[in-house]
C-alpha angles and dihedrals in degrees: 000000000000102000087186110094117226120256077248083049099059098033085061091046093054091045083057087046098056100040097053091045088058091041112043119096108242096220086056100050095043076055096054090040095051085037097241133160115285109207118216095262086058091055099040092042089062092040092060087043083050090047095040087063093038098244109098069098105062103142095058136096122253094248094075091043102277136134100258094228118173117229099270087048085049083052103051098040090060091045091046090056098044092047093056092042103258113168115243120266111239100251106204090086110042094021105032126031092015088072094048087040082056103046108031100021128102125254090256089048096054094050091046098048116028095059089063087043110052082034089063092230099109117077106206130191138208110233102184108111126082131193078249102025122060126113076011093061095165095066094064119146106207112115135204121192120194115222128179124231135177087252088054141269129324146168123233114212137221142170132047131255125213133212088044091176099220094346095163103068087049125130108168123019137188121224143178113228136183115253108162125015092197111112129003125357092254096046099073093057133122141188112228132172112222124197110221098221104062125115109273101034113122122189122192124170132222122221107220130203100286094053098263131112106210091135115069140190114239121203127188121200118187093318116178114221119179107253074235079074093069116100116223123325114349111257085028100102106096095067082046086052096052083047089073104027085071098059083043102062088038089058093044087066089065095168096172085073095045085053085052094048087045097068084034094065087042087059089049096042089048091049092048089045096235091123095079089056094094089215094050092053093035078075096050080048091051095039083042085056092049095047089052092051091046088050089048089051088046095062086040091060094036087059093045093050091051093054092037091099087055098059099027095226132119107261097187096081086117098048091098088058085056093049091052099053101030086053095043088049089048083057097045098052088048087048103041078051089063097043087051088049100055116180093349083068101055106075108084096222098184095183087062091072092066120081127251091027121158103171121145105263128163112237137029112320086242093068098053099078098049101087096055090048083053093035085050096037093062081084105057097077087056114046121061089048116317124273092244092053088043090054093056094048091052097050083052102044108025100026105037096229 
């Protein structure tokens, strides 16, 4: 594998530089950058930036309105973004149910979804985990049963998931439900689009350690979707569900952000005058080294995934690989930022990770923040599918054993 980027390459790189330098509002970068809270009009305002230009979908071919990047575009145009301080996209419209719409939708699907999508004006949510049924996903509860009316045909909906990533501001959400219970657990399962505001759709947050509620709890009661909401056969979804989980555990390992906090913790280590102790910096140089291979697995995947409908074959059986280190990183740096800020780090001031707050505080500004990012990372080596699960599916898939 050639590390060295092509003249194209860079001159690509430095057109995304300067674009997103021109383009991206100032207040949401210096929040990205003191790792505040982004409200939902932050992350919805970049994401129209994103769509106005067409490339909120970057990831996508050409043929569903996307750019057409190849993997190392792909690449650049995410580390570009993260390095200025750009928020995350959210990922469960453009780089989760956009590729399953793509590939397993139906043509009227796709013209109805993926405009919404790649414009930045739908909201989407992910609807997978269960109070019973996380890391174990086939086990899931909630049932749809198909009935027939004279107006067509429609499912009725049932159960609760659990986890639900920003899934207030949802609008539209894509869940796995149980259709059949003959057969193997992930047999009966099936893929359907949900939209948010229908009768019978609760939402209730759950306020997390460091004082958020980003996660909800979703509850359907008798909700009626359209049977054109199913995405492709009935008790299909769960190929259509490892689908995205691929490109999702390819997208937890984020390690554009994990290259951005790592010169953040060097900025804090050097203020509270921690760099010069060799051991302390002996770890920035091991989590520096990790960050660099991650980097290394990522374009690995990203090539894989471009060549995968050539071969036919799903190039995601090392996803998982990316997951469990991306997520583990994500814990060290949060951790390595405490450590450097010492006592200062210690006191979980939940109104510093709002913008514009003056309140009286003992330490620097840039410790005040670090106890709710450790306090928030406990949770990476556990969604997405746990580490422990991730590690077994790698000895079979990728191992052999």
């Amino acid at each position: 594998m050639d590390l060295n980027f092509t003249a194209e390459e860079l001159a690509f790189r430095a057109r995304i530089r300067d674009w997103v330098a021109e383009n991206l509002p100032r207040d949401i970068s210096q929040k990205v950058m003191l790792a505040q809270n982004l409200t939902r009009d932050d992350m919805q305002r970049w994401a129209r930036i994103l769509g106005k230009q067409g490339w909120l979908g970057w990831g996508w071919p050409k043929q569903f309105g996307g750019p057409g990047w190849s993997a190392v575009q792909k690449h650049l145009f995410e580390e570009e973004c993260a390095r200025a301080g750009a928020p995350r996209v959210p990922p469960f419209g453009p780089i989760m149910v956009a590729p399953v719409i793509m590939a397993f939708g139906s043509p009227e699907q796709q013209k109805r979804f993926l405009p919404g999508i790649a414009s930045g004006e739908v909201w989407w949510s992910q609807g997978y985990s269960e109070p019973g049924a996380g890391s174990d996903l086939a086990s899931l509860k909630t049932r749809a049963e198909r009935v027939r009316t004279s107006a067509g045909d429609k499912y009725i909906v049932n159960g609760q998931k659990t986890w639900t990533t920003l899934g207030q501001y949802g609008e539209w959400i894509f869940c796995l439900v149980r259709t059949s219970n003959e057969g193997k657990p992930q047999t009966g399962i099936s893929f359907l689009l949900v939209d948010m505001k229908s009768p019978g759709v609760k939402v209730r947050p759950i306020v997390m350690m460091d004082g958020g509620a980003e996660v909800n709890e979703v509850f359907f009661d008798n909700v009626e979707v359209p049977a054109e909401n199913l995405v492709g056969e009935e008790n299909k979804g769960w190929t259509y569900a490892k689908h995205l989980l691929a490109h999702e555990r390819t997208n937890i390992a984020d390690v554009n952000r994990a290259k951005r906090e790592l010169e953040r913790l060097k900025r804090m280590a050097r203020a509270e005058g921690v760099y010069d102790d060799l051991r302390f910096r002996d770890q920035i140089a091991l989590l520096e080294v990790d960050i660099v291979a991650l980097e290394m697995l990522v374009l690995r995947v990203l090539s894989a995934e471009s060549g995968a409908g050539k071969s036919g074959k799903q190039s995601l059986d090392i996803a998982g690989l990316l997951k469990i280190k991306g997520s583990e990183i994500q814990q060290r740096y949060t951790e390595l930022m405490m450590l450097a800020c010492g006592p200062f780090g210690v006191p979980f001031i939940q109104e510093a990770m709002e913008a514009g707050w003056q309140g009286d505080h003992v330490g620097a500004a840039h410790c005040a923040t670090a106890t709710a990012g450790y306090l928030n990372y406990r949770k990476t080596t556990i969604y997405g599918g746990s580490n422990e699960v991730q590690r077994n599916i790698v000895a079979q898939t990728v191992l052999g054993s």
